[in-house]
C-alpha positions as CSV (number, residue, x, y, z in Angstrom):
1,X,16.2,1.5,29.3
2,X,15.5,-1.7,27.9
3,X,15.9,-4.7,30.4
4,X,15.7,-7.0,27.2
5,X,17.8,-6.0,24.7
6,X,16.1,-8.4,21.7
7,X,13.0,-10.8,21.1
8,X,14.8,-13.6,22.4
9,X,16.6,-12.6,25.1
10,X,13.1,-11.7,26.7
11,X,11.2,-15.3,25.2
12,X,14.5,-17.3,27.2
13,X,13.8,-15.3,29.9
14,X,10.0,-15.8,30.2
15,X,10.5,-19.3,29.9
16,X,13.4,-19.7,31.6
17,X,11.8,-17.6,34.7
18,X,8.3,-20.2,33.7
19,X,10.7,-23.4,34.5
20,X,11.9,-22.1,37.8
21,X,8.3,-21.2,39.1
22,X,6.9,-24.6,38.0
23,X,9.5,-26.7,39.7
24,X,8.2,-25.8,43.2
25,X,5.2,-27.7,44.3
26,X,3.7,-25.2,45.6
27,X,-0.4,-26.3,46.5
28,X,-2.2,-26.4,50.1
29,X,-0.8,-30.0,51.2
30,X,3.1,-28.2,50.6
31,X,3.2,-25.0,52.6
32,X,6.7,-25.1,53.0
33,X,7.6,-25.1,49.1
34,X,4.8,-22.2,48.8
35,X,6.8,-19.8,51.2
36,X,10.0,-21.3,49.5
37,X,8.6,-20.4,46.4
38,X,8.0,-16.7,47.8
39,X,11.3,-16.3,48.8
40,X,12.7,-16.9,45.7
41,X,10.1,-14.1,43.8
42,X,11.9,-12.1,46.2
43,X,15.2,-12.9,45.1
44,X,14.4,-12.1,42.1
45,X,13.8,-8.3,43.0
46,X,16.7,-8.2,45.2
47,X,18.6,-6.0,43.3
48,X,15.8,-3.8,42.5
49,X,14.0,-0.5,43.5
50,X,10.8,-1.3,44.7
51,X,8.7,-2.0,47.9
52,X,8.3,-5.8,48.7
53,X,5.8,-6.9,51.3
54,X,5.0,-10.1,52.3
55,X,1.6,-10.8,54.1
56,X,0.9,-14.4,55.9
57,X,-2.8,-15.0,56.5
58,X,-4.3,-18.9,57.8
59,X,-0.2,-19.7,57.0
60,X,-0.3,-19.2,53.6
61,X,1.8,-16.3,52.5
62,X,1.1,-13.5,49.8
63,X,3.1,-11.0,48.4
64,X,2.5,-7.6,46.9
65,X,5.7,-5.7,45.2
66,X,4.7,-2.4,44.0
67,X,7.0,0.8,42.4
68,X,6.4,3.2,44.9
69,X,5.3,3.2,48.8
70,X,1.4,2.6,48.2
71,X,-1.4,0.0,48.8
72,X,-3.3,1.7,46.1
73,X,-0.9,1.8,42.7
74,X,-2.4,2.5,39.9
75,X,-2.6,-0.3,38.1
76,X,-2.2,-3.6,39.8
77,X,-1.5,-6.7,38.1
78,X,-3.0,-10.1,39.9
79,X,-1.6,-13.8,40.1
80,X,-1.4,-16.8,42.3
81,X,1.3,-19.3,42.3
82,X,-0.2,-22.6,43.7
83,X,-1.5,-25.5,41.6
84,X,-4.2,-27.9,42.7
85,X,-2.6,-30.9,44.9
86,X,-3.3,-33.4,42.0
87,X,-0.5,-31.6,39.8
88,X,2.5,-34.0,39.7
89,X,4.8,-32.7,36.9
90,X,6.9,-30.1,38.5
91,X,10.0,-30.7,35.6
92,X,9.0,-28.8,32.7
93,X,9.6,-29.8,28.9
94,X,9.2,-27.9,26.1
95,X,7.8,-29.6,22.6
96,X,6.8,-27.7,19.4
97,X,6.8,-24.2,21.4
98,X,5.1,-25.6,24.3
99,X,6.3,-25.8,27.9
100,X,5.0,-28.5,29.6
101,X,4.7,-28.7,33.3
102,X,2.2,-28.3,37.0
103,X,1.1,-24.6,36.9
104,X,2.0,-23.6,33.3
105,X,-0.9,-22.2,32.3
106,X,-3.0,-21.9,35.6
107,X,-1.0,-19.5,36.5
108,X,3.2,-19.7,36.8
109,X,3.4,-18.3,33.5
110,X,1.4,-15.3,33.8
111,X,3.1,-14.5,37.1
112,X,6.5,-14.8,35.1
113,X,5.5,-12.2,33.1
114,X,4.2,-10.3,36.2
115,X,7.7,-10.3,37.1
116,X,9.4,-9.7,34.5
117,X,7.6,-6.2,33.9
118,X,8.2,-5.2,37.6
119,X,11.7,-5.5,36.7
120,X,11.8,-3.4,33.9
121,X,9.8,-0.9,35.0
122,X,11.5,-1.1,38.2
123,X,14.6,0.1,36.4
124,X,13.0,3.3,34.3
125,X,14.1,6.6,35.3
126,X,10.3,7.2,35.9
127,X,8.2,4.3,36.6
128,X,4.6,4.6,36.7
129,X,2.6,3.9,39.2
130,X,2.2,-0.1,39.2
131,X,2.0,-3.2,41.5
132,X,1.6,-7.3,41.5
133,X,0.0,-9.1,43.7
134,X,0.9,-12.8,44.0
135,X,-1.4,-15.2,46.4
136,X,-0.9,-19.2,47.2
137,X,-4.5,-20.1,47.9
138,X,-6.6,-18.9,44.8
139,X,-7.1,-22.6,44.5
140,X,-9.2,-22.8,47.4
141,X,-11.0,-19.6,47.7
142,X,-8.6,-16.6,48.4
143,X,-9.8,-17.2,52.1
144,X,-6.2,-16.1,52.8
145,X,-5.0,-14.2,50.1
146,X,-7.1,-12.0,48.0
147,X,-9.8,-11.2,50.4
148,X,-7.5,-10.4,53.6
149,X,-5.4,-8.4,51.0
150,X,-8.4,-6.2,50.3
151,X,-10.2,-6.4,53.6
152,X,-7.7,-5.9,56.2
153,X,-4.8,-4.5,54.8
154,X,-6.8,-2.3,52.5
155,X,-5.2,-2.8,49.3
156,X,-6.4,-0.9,46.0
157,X,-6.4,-0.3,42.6
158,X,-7.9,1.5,39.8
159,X,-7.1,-0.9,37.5
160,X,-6.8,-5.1,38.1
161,X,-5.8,-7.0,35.2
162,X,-5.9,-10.8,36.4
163,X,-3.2,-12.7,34.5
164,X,-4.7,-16.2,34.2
165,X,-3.9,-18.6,31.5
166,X,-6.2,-18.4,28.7
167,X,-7.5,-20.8,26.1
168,X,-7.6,-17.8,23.7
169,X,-5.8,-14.7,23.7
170,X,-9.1,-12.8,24.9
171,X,-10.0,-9.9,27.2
172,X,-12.7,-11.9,29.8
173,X,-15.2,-9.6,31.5
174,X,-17.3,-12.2,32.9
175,X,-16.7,-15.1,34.6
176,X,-19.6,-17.6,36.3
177,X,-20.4,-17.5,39.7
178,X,-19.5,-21.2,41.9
179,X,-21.6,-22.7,44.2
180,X,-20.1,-25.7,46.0
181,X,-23.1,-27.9,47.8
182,X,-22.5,-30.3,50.3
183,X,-25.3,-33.4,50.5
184,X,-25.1,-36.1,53.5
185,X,-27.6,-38.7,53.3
186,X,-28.3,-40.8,56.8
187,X,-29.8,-44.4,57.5
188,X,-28.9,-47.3,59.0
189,X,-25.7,-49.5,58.7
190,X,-26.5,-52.9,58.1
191,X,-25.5,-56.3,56.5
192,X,-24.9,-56.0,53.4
193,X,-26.4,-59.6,52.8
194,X,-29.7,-58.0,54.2
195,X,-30.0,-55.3,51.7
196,X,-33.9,-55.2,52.1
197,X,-33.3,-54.1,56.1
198,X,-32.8,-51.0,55.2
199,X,-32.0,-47.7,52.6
200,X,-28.7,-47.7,51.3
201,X,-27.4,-44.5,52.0
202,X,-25.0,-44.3,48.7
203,X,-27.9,-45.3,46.5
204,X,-30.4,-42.8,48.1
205,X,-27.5,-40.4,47.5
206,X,-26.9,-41.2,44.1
207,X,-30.5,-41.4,42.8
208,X,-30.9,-37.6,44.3
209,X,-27.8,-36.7,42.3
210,X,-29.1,-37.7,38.8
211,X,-32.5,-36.1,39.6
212,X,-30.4,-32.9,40.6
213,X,-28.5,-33.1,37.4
214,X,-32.0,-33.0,35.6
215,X,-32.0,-28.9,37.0
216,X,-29.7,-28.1,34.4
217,X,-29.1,-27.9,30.7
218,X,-27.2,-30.4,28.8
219,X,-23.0,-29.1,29.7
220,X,-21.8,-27.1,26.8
221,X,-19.0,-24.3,25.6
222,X,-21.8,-21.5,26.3
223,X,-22.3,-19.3,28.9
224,X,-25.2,-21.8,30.5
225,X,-25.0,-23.0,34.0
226,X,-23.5,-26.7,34.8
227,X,-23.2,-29.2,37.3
228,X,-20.2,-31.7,38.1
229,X,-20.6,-34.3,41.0
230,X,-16.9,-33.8,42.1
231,X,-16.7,-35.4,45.5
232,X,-19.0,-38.9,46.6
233,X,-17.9,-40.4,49.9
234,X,-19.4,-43.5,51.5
235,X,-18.7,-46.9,53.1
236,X,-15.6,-48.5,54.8
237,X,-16.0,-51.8,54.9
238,X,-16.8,-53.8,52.0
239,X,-19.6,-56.3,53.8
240,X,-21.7,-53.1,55.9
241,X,-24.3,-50.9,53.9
242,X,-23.1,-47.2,54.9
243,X,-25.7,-45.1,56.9
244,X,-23.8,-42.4,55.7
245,X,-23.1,-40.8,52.1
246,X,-21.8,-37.3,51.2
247,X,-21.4,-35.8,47.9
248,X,-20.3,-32.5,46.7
249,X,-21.7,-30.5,44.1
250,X,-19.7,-28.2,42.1
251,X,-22.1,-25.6,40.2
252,X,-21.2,-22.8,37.8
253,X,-24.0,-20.3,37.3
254,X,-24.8,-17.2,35.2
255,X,-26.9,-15.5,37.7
256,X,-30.5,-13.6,37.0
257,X,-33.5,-14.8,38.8
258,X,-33.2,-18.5,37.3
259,X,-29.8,-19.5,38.1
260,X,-29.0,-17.2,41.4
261,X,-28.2,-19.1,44.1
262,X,-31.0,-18.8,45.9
263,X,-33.5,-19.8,43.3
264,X,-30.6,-23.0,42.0
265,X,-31.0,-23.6,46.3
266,X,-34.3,-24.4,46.4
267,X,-34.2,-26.3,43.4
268,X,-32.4,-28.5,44.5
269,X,-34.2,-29.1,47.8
270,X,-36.9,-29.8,46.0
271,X,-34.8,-33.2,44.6
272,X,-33.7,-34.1,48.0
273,X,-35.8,-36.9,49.9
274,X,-36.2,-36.9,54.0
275,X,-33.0,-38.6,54.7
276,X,-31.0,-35.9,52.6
277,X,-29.9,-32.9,53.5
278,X,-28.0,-29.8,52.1
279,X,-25.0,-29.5,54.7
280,X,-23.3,-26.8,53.4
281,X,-23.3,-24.3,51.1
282,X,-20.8,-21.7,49.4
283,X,-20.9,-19.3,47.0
284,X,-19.1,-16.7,45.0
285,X,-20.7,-14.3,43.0
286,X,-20.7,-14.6,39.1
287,X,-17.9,-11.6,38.0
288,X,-18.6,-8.8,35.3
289,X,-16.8,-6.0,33.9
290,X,-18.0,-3.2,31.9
291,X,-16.7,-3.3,28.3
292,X,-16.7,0.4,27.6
293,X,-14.8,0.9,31.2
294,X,-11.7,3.4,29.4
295,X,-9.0,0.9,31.3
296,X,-10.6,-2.3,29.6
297,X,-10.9,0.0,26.0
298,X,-7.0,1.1,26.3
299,X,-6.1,-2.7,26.8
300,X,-8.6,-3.9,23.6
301,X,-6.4,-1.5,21.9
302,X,-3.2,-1.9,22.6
303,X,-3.7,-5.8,22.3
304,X,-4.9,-5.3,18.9
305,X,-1.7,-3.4,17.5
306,X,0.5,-5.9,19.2
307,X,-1.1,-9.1,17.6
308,X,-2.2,-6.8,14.4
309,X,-5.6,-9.4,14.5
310,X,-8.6,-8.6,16.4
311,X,-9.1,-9.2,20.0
312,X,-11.9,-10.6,21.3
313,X,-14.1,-10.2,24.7
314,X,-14.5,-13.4,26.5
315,X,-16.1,-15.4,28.7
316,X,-14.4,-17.8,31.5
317,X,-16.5,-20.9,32.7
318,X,-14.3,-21.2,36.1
319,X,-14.1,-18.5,38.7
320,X,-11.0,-16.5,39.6
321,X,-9.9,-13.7,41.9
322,X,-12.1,-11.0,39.4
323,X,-15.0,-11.5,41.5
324,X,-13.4,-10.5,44.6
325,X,-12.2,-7.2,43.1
326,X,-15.6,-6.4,42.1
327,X,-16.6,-6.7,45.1
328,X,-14.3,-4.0,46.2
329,X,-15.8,-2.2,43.3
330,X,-12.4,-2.2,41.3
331,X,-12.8,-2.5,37.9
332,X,-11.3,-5.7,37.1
333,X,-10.8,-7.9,33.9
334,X,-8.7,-10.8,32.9
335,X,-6.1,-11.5,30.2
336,X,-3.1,-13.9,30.1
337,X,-1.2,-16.2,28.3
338,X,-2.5,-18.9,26.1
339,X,-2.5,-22.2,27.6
340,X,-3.7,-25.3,27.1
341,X,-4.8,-28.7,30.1
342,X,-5.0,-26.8,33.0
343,X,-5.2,-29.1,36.0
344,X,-4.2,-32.1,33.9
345,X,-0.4,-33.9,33.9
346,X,-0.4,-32.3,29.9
347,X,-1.1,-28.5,31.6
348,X,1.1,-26.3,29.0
349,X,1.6,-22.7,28.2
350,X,2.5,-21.2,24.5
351,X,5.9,-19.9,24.8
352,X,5.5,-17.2,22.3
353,X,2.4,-16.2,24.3
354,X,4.4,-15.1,27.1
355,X,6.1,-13.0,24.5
356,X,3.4,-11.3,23.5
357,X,1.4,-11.0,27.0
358,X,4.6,-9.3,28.1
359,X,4.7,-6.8,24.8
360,X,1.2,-6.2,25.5
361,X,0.9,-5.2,29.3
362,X,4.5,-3.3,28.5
363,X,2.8,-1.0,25.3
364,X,-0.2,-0.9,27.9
365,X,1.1,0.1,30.9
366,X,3.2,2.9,28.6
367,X,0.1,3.8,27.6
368,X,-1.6,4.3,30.8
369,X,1.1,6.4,32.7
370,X,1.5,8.5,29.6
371,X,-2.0,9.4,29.7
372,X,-1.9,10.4,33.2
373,X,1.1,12.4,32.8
374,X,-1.0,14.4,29.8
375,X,-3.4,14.8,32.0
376,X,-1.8,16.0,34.8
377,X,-0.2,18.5,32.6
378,X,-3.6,19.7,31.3
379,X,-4.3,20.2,35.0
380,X,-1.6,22.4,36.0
381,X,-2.5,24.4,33.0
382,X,-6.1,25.6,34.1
């Protein structure tokens, strides 16, 4: 059984489904709308025959929907549904097959798809063994979503496709590992007419940042590590010299023994004068897949007869929920529709891509539970 009779009928769907997710503004300063927002997924499966549980960690809710009564389906497809806090477009338009709006790309529109293949599975007279998991604090770490998902409730998977929005329609099996630093720089406050009293703590700060920035290589579109000052706080008053300064670092490395944290750590120490100190440090772990893992292969494949044009292995410069899979040791990789401006008021997604993600992860998922069936047939036979 179909769920969408023709081409269209599933592409007004997607991005009908697309424009419903996006209009909540669902980041970490809205909790309500996020656990409005979760309520309506669950609408949407109402209707339908599978297990729906919702899980509330730090107040920020997460929801896994699976086929069957498990915490360990087969294959699980991944997705979070808040945007950063900056987002501010939450009514979508669409212009020259692009739908505009917060959370397009990063991730409402892979999570729409999510959806929309739980329902039609959902409604097979067998459906395989398959689960989404949706989280509203990827944004922010997966302090309470991913990682209590795994950790405490024990959820698993041999199989983990991550459904972020993509620049390209590429398989990613790595992804760089994030260290966010935290610098504070102390002095004294003083007149700012008497400048010669005493260190000014934002210039201390700042001449330590440019020397830190010296660590790295120029920023490029290559898997090299980089550097962005995302965060400098200093001063309230307009006539006192702060004797306090804060800046935060946001790094992106490619681990080995040059640019682990630990050696990227003492680096930077080494840049930091007396009056500057590293306050606080955190960091994920850089995420990679094996190419040759069969799951990963099958998908290659699949994707390739879908587009009929070669499908690439790629590379993501930001960080995602992959890593925290691995760390499970589930094999893990990440593949979603194409997008464009994530984090920006122009974030978009490519409506025909949602088309095509969906076709894909449909043909794969076919794929998938008809080899298992094949080989539980081979089984019974010996």
């Amino acid at each position: 059984m179909d769920l969408f009779e023709t081409k269209k009928a599933l592409r007004d769907h997607l991005t009908s489904l697309t424009k419903e997710l996006v209009r909540f503004p669902s980041h970490v300063n809205e909790p309500l709308k996020i656990f409005e927002l979760i309520e309506f997924i669950k609408s949407y499966f109402e209707k339908e025959k599978v297990v729906a549980n919702m899980h509330v960690f730090g107040g920020l809710p997460s929801l896994v929907i699976t086929t069957e009564e498990t915490k360990s389906p087969r294959i699980l497809l991944s997705g979070h549904i808040d945007v950063v806090p900056s987002s501010t477009r939450y009514i979508t338009e669409e212009e020259d097959g692009w739908l505009f709006g917060s959370g397009a790309m990063d991730m409402k529109g892979g999570v729409a798809v999510m959806m929309a293949l739980m329902k039609h599975w959902s409604r097979q007279e067998k459906p395989p063994s398959l689960g989404i998991m949706i989280t509203s604090d990827e944004e922010i770490g997966s302090d309470n979503g991913t990682t209590p998902l795994l950790e405490q409730e024990g959820y698993r998977a041999d199989f983990v496709l991550i459904n972020e929005g993509r620049y390209a329609y590429d398989i990613v099996t790595r992804e760089k590992g994030i260290l966010l630093v935290n610098l504070v720089t102390t002095g004294e406050f003083i007149h700012s007419a008497y400048p010669w009293r005493a260190k000014n703590s934002i210039e201390e700060l700042m001449k330590a940042l440019l020397e830190i920035k010296k660590i790295f290589p120029p920023p490029s579109d290559a898997w090299v590590p980089t550097c962005s000052v995302t965060i400098i706080r200093g001063g309230e008053e307009t006539n006192t010299i702060p004797g306090r300064a804060e800046a935060v670092l946001n790094i992106r490395l490619t681990g080995g023994k040059r640019w682990c944290e630990e050696a990227v750590l003492k680096k930077i120490k080494k840049c930091l004068p007396k009056n500057i100190e590293i306050a606080e440090a955190n960091y994920g772990e850089v995420f990679l897949s094996d190419e040759r893992n069969p799951y990963i292969r099958s998908l290659r494949k699949v994707a390739r007869k879908v587009l009929k044009n070669p499908v690439s292995f790629g590379e993501n410069h930001g960080a995602s929920d992959a890593r925290i899979f691995m760390k499970h040791g589930i094999t893990t990789a990440v593949l979603g529709p194409v997008g464009k401006n994530h984090h920006t008021p122009l974030e978009a997604v490519d409506i025909e891509s949602l088309v095509t993600h969906f076709e894909v992860l449909k043909k794969f998922i076919a794929e998938e539970s008809r080899s298992l069936q094949k080989s539980q047939v081979e089984i019974l036979k010996t």
